[in-house]
N, C-alpha and C positions, 0 to 999 in steps of 0.2 A: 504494500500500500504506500503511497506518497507518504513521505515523513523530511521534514524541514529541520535538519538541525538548528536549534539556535545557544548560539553563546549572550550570555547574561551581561556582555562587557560593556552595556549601555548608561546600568545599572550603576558601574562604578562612580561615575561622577558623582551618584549623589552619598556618594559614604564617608565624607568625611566629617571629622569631630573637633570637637571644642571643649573647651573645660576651661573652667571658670571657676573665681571665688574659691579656690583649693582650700583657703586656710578657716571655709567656713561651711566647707563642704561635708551633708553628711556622710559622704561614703570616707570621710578621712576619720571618721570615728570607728571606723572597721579596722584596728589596726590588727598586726597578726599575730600568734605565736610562732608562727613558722619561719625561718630563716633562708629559704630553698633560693654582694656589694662588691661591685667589682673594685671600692677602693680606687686610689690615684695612681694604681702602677698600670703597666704595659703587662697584661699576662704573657707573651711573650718574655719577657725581663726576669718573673717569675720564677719560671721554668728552668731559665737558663744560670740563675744566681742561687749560688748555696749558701742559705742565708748562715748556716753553720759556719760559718770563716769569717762573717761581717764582724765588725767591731761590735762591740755593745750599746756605743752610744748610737750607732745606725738604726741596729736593729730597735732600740728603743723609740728612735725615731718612725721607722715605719710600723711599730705596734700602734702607736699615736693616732694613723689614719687612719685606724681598723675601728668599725662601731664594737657595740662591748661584749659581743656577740662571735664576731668573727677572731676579736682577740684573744676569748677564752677558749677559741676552739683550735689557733693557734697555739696555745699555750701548753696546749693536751699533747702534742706531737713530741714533748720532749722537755727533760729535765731542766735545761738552760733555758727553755723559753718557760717554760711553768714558773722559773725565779724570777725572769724580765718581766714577765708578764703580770706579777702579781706587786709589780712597784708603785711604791704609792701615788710617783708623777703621774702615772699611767692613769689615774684613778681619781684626779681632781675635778673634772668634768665629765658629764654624761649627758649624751642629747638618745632620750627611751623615747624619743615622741614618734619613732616607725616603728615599735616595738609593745606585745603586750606587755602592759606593765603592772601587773598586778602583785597582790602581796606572797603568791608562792616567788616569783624570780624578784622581788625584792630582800625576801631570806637570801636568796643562792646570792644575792650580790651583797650581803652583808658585810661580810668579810672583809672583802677588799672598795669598803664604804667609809675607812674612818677618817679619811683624809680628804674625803668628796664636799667640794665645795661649791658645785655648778649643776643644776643639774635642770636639763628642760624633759616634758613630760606633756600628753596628752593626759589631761583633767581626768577624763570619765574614767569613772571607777580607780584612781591612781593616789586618789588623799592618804585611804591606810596604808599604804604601798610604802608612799612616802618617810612616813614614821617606820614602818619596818628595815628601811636601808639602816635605821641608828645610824646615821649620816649626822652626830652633833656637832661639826665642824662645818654644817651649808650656810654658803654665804649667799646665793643666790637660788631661786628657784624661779625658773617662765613656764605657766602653763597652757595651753589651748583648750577650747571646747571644755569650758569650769559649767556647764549650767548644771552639771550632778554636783559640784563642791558646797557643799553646805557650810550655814556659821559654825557649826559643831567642828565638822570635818580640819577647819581653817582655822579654827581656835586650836585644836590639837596639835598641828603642824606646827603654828606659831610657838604654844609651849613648850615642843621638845627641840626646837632650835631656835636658842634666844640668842644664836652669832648672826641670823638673818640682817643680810643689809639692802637686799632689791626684791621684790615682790612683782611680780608680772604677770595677771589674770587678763587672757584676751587672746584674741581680739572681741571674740565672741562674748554674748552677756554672761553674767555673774548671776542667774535669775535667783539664786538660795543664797546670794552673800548678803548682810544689810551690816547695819554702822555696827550692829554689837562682833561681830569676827572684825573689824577695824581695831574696836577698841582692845581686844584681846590681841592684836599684831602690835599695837603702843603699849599696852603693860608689859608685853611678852619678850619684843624685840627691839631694845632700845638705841640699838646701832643702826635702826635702819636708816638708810638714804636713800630709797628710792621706791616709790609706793604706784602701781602704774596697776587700773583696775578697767574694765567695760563694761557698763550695762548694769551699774548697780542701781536696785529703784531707789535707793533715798540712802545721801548721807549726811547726818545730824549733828549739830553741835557736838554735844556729846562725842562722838566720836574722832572730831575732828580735833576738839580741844585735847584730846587726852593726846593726839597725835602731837601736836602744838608743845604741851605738857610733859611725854613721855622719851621723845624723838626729836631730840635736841640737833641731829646730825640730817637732817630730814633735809634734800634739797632740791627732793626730783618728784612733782607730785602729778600724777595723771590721772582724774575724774573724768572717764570718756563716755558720750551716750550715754548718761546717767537720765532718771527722770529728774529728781530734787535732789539738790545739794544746796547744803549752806554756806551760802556766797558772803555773809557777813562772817561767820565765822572762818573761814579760809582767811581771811584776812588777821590770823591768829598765827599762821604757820610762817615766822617774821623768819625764818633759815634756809623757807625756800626762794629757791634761783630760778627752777623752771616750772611752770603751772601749764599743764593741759585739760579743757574742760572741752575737749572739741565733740562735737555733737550731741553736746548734753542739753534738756529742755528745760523751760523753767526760770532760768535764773533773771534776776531782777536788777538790769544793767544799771540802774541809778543807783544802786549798792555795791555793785561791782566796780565802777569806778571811782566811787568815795573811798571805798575799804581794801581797795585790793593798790592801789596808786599808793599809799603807804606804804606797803610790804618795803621792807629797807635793802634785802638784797635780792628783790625778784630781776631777774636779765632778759627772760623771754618769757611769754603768753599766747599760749594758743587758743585761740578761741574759732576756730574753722568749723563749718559745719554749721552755726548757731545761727540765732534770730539778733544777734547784735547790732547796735545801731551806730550811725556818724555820731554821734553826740558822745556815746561812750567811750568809744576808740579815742576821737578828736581829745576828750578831759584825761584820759590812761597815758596817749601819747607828750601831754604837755604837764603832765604833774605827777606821773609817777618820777621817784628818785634816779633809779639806777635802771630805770628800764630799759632796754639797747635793742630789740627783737619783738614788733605784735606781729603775730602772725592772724589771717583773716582769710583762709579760703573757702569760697564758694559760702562765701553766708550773703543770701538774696536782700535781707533787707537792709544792709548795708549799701551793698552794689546798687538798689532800686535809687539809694541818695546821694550816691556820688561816683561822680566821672573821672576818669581817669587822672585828670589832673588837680580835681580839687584839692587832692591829697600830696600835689607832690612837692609843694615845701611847710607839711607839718612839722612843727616844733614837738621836739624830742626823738625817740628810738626810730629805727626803721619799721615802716608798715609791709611786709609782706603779703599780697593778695592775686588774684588773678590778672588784675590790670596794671598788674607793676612788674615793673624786669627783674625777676626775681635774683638772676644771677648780679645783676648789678647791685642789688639792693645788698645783699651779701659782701660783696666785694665791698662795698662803703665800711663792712664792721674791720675791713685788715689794711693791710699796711697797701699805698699807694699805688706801689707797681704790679697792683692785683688789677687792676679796676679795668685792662684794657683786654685779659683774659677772655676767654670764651668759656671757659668751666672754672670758675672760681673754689668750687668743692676739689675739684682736683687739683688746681695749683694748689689749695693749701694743702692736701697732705702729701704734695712733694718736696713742702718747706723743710730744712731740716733743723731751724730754731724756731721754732712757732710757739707763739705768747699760752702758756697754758690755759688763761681764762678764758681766754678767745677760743682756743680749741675746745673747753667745754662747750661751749657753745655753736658752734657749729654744727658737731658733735650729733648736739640733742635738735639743730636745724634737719638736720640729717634723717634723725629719726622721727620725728611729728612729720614730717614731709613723706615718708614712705610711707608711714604709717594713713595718715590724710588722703594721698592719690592713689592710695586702693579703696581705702570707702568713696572715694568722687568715683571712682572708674567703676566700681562694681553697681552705681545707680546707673550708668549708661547713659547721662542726659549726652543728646543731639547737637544740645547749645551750647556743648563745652569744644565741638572743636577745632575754633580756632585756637583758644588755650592750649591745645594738647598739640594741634601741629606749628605752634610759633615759638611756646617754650615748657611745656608740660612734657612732651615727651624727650628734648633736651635733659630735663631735670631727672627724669628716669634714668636715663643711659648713665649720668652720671655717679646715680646712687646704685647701679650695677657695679661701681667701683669704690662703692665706701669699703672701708675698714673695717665697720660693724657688719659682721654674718646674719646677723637679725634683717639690717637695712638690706642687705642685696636680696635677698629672698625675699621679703615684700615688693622691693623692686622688680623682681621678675617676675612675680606673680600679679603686678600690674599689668605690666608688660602683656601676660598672658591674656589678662581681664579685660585691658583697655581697647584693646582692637577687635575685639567681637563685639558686633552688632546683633545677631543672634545666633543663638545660639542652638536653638532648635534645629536650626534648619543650615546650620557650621557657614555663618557668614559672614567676611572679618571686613575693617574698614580699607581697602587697598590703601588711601590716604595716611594712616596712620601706621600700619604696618609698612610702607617703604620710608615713609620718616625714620621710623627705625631702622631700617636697612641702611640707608645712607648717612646714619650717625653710627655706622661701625658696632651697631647692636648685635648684630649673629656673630660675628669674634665675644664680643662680651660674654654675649648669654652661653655660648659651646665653651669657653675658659670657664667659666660656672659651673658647667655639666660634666668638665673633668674636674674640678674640686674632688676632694676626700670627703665631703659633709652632704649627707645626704639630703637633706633639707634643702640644700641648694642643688644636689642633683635634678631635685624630683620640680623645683620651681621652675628651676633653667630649660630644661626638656619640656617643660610644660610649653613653656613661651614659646619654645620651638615650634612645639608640635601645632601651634596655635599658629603663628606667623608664618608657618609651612603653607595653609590654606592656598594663599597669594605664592601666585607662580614663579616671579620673580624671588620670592623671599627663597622659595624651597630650591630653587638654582644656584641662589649663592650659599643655603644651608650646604648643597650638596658639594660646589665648591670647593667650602672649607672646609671640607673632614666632617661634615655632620652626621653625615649617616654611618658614618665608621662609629662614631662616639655613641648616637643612640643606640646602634648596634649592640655595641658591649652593657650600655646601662641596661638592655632589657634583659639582660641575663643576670642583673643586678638579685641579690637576695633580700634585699627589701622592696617591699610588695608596691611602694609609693613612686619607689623609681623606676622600678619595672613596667610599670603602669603606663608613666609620662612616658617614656621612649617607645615604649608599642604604640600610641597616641600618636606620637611624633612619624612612624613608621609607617602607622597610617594612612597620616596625610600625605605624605611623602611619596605613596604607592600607588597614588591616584596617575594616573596617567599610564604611559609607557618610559618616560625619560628616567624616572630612577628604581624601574624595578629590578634592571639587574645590576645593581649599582647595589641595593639593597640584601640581593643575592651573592654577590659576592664580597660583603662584610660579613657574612654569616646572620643577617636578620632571619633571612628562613626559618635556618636552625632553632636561632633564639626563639622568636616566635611558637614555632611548637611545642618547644620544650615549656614554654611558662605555661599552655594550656598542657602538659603532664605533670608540672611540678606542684601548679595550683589546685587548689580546695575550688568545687563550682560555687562555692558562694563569693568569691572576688570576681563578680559579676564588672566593677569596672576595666578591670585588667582583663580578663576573659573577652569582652565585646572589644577593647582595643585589639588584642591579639588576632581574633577572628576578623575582625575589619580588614586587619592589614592582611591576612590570607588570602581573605575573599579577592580584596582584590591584588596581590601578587597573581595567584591563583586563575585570573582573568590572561596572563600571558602564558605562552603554550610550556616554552622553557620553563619558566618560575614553576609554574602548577607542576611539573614533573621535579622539580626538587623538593615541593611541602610533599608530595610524595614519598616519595625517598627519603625525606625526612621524620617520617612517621606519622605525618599530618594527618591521613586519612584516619587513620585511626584513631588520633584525639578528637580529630572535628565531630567523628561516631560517637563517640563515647561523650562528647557536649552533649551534642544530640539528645542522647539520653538519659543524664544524669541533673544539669542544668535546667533551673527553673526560670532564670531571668530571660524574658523579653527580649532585650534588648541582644543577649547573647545567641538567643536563639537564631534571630533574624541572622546576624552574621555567618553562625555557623550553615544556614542553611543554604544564605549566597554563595559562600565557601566553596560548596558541594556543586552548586550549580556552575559556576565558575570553572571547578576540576573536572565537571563531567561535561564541559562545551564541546571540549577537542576528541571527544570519541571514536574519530574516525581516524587518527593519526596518533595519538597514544594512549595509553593502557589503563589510564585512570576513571574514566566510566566505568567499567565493566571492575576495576577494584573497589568501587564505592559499594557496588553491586553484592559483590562478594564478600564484605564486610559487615559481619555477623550486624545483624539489629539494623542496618542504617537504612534499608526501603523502611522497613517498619515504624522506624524514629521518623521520618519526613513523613511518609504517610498519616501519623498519627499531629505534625503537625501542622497537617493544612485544617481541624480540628480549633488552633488555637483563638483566643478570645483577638489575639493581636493581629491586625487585617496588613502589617510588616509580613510577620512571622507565617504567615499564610500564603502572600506573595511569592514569598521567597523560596518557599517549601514546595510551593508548585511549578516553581519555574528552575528547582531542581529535578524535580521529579518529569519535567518535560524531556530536557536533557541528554539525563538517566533514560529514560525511554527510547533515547536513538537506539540504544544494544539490545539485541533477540533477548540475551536471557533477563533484563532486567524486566524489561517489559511484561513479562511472564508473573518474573516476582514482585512486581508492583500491583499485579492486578491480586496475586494470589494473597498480598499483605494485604490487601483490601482497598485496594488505590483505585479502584473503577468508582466504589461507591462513593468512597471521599471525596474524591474529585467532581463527582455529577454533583455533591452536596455543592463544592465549592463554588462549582458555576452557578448553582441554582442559587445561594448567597450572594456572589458577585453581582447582580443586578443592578445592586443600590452599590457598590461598594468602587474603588478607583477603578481608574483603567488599567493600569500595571498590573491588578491583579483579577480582570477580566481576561486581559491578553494571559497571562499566564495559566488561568485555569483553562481556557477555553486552547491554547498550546501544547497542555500535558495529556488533556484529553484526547487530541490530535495526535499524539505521539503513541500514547497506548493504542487509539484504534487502527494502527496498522495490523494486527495481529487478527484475526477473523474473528475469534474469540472473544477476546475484549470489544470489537467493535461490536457483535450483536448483546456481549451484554451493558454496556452504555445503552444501548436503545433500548433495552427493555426496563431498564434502572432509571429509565426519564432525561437520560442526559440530551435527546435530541431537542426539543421544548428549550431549554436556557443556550444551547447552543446559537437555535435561530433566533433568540432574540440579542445575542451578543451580535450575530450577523448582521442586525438592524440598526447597530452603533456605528455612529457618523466618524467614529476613531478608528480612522486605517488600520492603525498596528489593531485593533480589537479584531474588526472586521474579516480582516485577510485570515487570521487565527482558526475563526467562527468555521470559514469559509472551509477552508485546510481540512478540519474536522470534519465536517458535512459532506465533505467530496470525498474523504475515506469508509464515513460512514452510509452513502448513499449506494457502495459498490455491493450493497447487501440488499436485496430483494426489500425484506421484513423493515428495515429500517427507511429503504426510498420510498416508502408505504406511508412510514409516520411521519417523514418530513412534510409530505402532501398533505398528511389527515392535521398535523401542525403546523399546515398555513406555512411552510418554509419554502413554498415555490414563488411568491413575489417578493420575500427579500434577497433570493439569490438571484432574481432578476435584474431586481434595482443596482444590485453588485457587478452582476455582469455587463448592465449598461452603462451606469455612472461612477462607481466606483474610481478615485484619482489613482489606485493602485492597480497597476498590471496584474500582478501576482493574484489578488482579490480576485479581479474582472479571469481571469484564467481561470483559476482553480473553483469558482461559481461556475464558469460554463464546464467542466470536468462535473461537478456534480450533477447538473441538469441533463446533461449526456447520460449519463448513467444512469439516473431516473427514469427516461425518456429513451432508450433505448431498444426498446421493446419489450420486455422481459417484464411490464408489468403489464397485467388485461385492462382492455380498456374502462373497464367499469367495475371494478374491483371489489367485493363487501369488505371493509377494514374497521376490524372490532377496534374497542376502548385503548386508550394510546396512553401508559401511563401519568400524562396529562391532562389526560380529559377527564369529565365526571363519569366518565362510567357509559356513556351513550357510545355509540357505532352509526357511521353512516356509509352510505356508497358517492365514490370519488368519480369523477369522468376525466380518468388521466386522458383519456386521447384529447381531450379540447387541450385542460393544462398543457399535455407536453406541447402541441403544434405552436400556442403561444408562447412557451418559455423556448422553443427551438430556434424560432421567429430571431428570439432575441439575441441566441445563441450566433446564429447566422448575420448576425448584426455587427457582432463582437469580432467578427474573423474576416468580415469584408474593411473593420475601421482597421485593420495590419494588411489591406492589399490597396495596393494603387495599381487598376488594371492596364494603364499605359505599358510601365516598367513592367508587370509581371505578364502580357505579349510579349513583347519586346524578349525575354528571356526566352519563354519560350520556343520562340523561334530561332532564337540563337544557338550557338554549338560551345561560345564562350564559356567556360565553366565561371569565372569571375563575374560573369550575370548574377547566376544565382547565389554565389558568395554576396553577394554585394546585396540582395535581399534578405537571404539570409541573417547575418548581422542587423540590418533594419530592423527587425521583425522580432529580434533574440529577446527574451525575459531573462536576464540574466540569474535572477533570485530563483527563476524555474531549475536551473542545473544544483542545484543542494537537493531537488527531491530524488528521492528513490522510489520506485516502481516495482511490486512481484512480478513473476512470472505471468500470475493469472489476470493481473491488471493489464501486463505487455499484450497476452492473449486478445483479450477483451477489445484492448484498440483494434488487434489487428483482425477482429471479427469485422469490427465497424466500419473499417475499408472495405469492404465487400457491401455492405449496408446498400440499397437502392437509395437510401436517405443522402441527399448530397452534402447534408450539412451534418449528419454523422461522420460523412467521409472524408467532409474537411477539416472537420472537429478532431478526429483521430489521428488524419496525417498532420496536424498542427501542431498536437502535444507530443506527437514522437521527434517530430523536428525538435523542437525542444527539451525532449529527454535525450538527446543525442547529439544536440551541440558540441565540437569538437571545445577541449576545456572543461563542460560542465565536470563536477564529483562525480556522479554516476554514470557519466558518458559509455563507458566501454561495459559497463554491469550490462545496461538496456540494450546497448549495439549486438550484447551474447545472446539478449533472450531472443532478441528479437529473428536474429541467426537461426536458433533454434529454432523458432514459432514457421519458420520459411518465408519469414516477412517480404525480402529481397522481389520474390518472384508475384506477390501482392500487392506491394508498391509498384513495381514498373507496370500491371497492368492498370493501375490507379492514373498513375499518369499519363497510360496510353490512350485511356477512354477519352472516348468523342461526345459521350455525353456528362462527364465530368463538369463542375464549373471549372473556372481558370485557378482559383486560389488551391483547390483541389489537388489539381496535377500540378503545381508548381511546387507546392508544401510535399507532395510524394517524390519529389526531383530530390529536393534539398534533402530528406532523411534518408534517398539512398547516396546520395553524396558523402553524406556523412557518415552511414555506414561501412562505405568505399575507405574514407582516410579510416576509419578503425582498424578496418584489417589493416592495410597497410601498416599503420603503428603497429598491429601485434606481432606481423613476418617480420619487420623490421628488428623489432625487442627479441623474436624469438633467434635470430638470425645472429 
């Protein structure tokens, strides 16, 4: 039966991803137990260095890069390293925040805890953790994702380590901390200096006073997105230098500028994000004492009262805001021969005597700025960007190269945020993403992604993988070594970094230009292996990894490496085991993708052989997700080019699913119209499957997908119908189904050849004689149950009518005399070609369809007879796929001596005998070709 291969490789464009907001994202609260980090060295390097002969202080040095994880599994290899490894330098810092961190692995790290003075941590469920490292020597702790920390939790931590000097809850809100775990961090911890909280609802005198009171050394205070805080009493806390209150609601700016302008050694203020007004700024800037730095971005009703220049010779400190040069505004706090710089954050930390105070301050410029242009980027406004393409994204690049590890990763997690427009639908601002491109951003962010700190791994790849989208970006990604470097991150053993470079891989894959670019860094590889090494519930790493398959997978080469690489078998075993959506769809592209090229390599018919996996698709044309349904059937389309799948689709239950799925499709897209109405197409070549489709209802939703004004649907419909018509019982129910006037309207109007062909191929077959002209045809499992009688002979004369309509618009009878009288063989080439459907040379033909034509040359019907010599012409086009299959059968059938008296007759029409010229012409170069090969 006619069967169309088709490849899914249309599909790729729209698979690419985004991610956003990483650091508030809930899939970052998924962290893992599992370790399954490729660290700053060259595995290569590895390999070939015996670290056994290093110095001490080397090796100590490279245990340094290792998470805490990889160094105790280092340390196990051996006597020498189990002593290096358990030193206490090694063990004054800990970043757990990719890591479960709960209180069984905060015993195991107890031990080598008593010297730990740093320590960052994802919040959820990690307070008693905390307290279990007996870590009473921490000087520092930052956490993320606090809304599980409670005041309990946070008064506990406070009591058992009163060395505490920096406190860091955030970005995210605090929604269980209130002033009473404040007032217990001031009784508790009276060295502290640095107090930095988000999303508290309310904090009270009380709390503050005791901080005022308790926290004499206090000079770094951050109330962020708070609802209430009290603005008069902050003005109690006379030691601090830097105050942030940015996006907090509430406060009562005619208090904050009487009380807070006092403060004796405040230097900067941030107040971004808020409802602040000219009046309050204007009295802060001219009466605070020692203020040197307000900072004021993106607060609207400030900006609603003043213009760029009302502000630009206020007395006192610098005002920072959107409508000010920011970098310039900076340069005015240092020494002279800064002011003419282009990056003043960078000239100064090339200075090599730099005023300490002033570096504090920069310092903390540094950090409210990173911090600030990810909450402005992650609301997405429109209106920001000229801000972002004049000097918002300048000030980024720049803080890719602070000093602090905290700022670069908010920075590149901007980065990541600020150029998606959306994200649904992965669609970045080209405007903003080559901004970054031409400020030497992809060198930055890929020296990010070879860092040792994962944190900044997984931020840097992210932004990659984001600013990959845009084609130019992903060209100079590929350029510089990028896809080498995600390469290796995805084989990373932390689940975050792993993640971002599958992402990155991605988008990257989309096209043709770096998929074997991607292939030969080893992404393939890596890629399969994170779907074997991972748990199916890292559903975000999972659908990155299967994205990027899918579409490698879409090239003939690639797709026989995820082969060879074990792909087929993980993508099964998703299939099966995998509940996420999102994973699903992927894996199931994947498949369709590997199973395109069926006719040239071997990965069809191994998807086929792959215990479970008809049955896994099968079962997920089923799903609630109308993706995952798509996808499933337009692998299973495929799949159905090879004998034996075909079999085992129907036998897994794929006839029935599939009629379901068309009979669904009705309301649902057209991607997954074309594709159901495709697989169904694919299975009815088989005689079997095609009478049971017809009895299963599938012929009903087929014709009306045939009545879809969408070519690609249509032609699909069509395809189906003309496989299914070649059955007695089924061109019964297409007529009792009212499907002889939409495959007319196909054959007539239709803007697709392919359509308008394969409708008059079915009508032929209907109308052929083989049904009587007045036929009793029972209940059609679409009808209610009634039976009528049909009067095929009228139908068929009008739908033949039209047939014969369709095969005079491919003849211009000048030229096709003209030929025929000729002895030129390049006549009939030359019509030939005119006349060629090119998309017709993918079908294939049985035996008993080759038959069936060549009955119909004989047919008294002259538009049987041209109908038949028309579609042999076209199964035989020298070039087509099946060219040489149909030239054998036909050999067989004794065609040869059927056409030349086809073309002999006198009562023939002219398209008749000209169409029986050109198929023995072209049967003529077949042989030829095979004496020649055989020869």
């Amino acid at each position: 039966m006619g069967l169309f291969a088709v490849c899914t490789l249309k599909s790729e464009d729209m698979s690419r991803r985004v991610k956003q907001k990483c650091s508030h994202s809930k899939e970052k609260d998924q962290t893992s137990s599992e370790t399954p980090h490729p660290g700053c060295l060259n595995s290569a390097t590895i390999y070939e260095v015996d670290w056994t002969t290093l110095p001490d202080d080397t090796v100590i040095q490279l245990f340094s890069y290792l998470n805490y994880r990889d160094r105790a599994s280092l340390a196990s290899t051996c006597q020498t390293f189990r002593l290096i490894g358990s030193l206490p330098c090694l063990w004054v810092s800990l970043d757990l925040r990719s890591h479960k961190f709960d209180t069984a692995a905060a015993v195991s790290l107890s031990s080598r805890c008593k010297n730990l003075q740093k320590l960052k941590f994802h919040a959820a469920g990690s307070a008693d953790a905390i307290v279990s490292l007996q870590a009473r020597s921490l000087r520092e702790i930052s956490g993320d994702f606090c809304r599980d920390i409670t005041d309990a939790a946070l008064s506990v931590i406070a009591a058992r380590h009163e060395m505490l000097e920096s406190v860091h809850l955030g970005p995210d809100a605090c929604e269980q901390i209130s002033s009473d775990a404040i007032k217990a961090l001031a009784y508790c911890c009276p060295r502290l200096r640095r107090l930095w909280m988000s999303g508290i609802r309310e904090v009270n005198a009380d709390a503050i006073n005791a901080l005022a009171k308790h926290c004499s050394l206090l000079k770094d205070v951050g109330f962020v997105e708070s609802d209430n805080i009290d603005e008069v009493a902050l003005g109690n806390l006379s030691s601090v230098k830097f105050l942030s209150v940015a996006g907090t609601r509430h406060l009562k700016w005619g208090s904050v500028a009487q009380v807070w302008s006092r403060l004796p050694h405040l230097l900067v203020l941030d107040v971004s994000r808020t409802d602040v007004n000219l009046s309050a700024i204007a009295r802060m800037l001219s009466s605070s004492q020692n203020l040197k730095v307000f900072v004021a971005l993106n607060c609207p009703v400030f900006e609603a009262e003043v213009d760029s220049n009302t502000m630009h010779n206020q007395k006192g400190g610098i005002l920072l805001t959107f409508f000010s040069d920011i970098f310039k505004g900076v340069a005015s706090l240092v020494a002279d021969n800064s002011k003419n710089v282009s990056d003043v954050f960078q000239h100064w930390r090339k200075l090599k005597n730099r005023d300490k105070n002033l570096d504090e301050i920069v310092v903390w410029i540094e950090w409210i700025f990173s911090y600030s242009l990810l909450r402005i980027a992650e609301n997405n406004m429109k209106d920001l960007d000229d801000f972002w393409l004049t000097q918002g994204a300048a000030v980024l690049l720049s803080l890719l190269q602070s000093s602090q590890e905290e700022v670069q990763e908010r920075a590149a997690t901007t980065v990541a945020t600020f150029v998606v427009i959306d994200d649904e639908n992965a669609t970045v601002d080209w405007q903003r993403a080559e901004v970054i491109l031409r400020g030497n951003g992809i060198r930055l962010l890929l020296d990010l992604a070879r860092s040792c700190q994962e944190g900044l791994q997984s931020e840097a790849a992210k932004a990659i993988a984001n600013l990959s989208i845009d084609s130019k970006v992903a060209k100079a990604v590929a350029e510089s070594g990028g896809i080498n470097i995600l390469a290796t991150l995805a084989k990373s053993r932390n689940r975050l970094v792993a993640e971002e470079a599958a992402g990155g891989l991605w988008n990257l894959s989309v096209g043709d230009e770096h998929k074997a670019a991607i292939a030969e860094a080893g992404g393939i590889k890596a890629l399969v292996d994170l779907i074997l090494k991972w748990p199916s519930s890292t559903d975000g790493l999972l659908e990155r990894a299967t994205g990027a398959l899918a579409n490698l997978g879409a090239d003939e080469k690639c797709g026989m490496e995820v082969a060879m690489a074990g792909g087929v078998h993980a993508l099964v075993m998703l299939a099966h085991t995998c509940k996420f959506e999102g994973v699903q769809e992927q894996v199931a592209r994947a498949l369709a993708n590997l199973a395109a090229h069926g006719d040239s390599n071997s990965n069809n018919a191994a998807i086929g052989q792959e215990a479970g996996a008809l049955e896994a698709l099968v079962q997920l044309t089923y799903s609630q997700n109308e993706g995952v349904r798509q996808e499933a059937a337009g692998a299973l389309w495929n799949l159905s080019f090879d004998d034996k799948n075909r079999e085992a689709i129907s036998a897994a239950g794929g006839v029935e699913a599939l009629v379901a799925l068309a009979q669904s499709s009705l309301s649902a897209s057209q991607g997954l119209q074309e594709r159901a109405a495709g697989a169904l197409w694919g299975l009815s070549v088989s005689e079997t499957n095609s009478i049971a489709i017809g009895r299963q209802g599938g012929i009903a939703p087929l014709i009306a997908l045939a009545r879809s004004d969408v070519e690609d649907v249509h032609e699909t419909a069509a395809g189906a119908l003309w496989n299914l018509a070649f059955y007695r019982d089924n061109a019964l129910r297409i007529i009792q189904d009212d499907g002889v006037q939409p495959l007319v309207h196909l054959c007539s109007l239709s803007m697709s050849k392919m359509a308008r062909f394969m409708a008059a191929l079915a009508l032929v077959y209907m109308f052929d004689g083989r049904i009587d002209p007045a036929p009793p045809v029972g209940p059609s499992p679409s009808s209610q149950g009634s039976s009528k009688t049909l009067n095929a002979d009228g139908i068929g004369r009008t739908a033949l009518k039209h047939v014969e309509e369709f095969l005079i618009s491919f003849c211009d009878p000048q030229t096709f005399y003209a030929a025929a009288a000729s002895l030129v063989p390049t006549a009939l080439a030359q019509i030939a070609e005119a006349i060629r459907i090119p998309e017709a040379g993918h079908l294939r033909c049985s035996g008993a369809e080759i038959d069936r034509f060549v009955r119909m040359l004989r047919d008294p019907s002259s538009t049987l007879k041209s109908c038949s010599a028309f579609a042999l012409l076209q199964f035989t086009m020298p070039g087509g796929r099946h060219a040489m299959h149909h030239s054998g059968l036909l050999q067989n059938a004794g065609a040869p001596r059927i056409l030349r008296a086809a073309a002999a007759a006198s009562t023939a029409p002219i398209q008749a005998k000209i169409f029986a010229k050109i198929v023995l012409r072209n049967l003529e170069h077949h042989q030829e070709a095979q004496v020649s090969c055989e020869a």
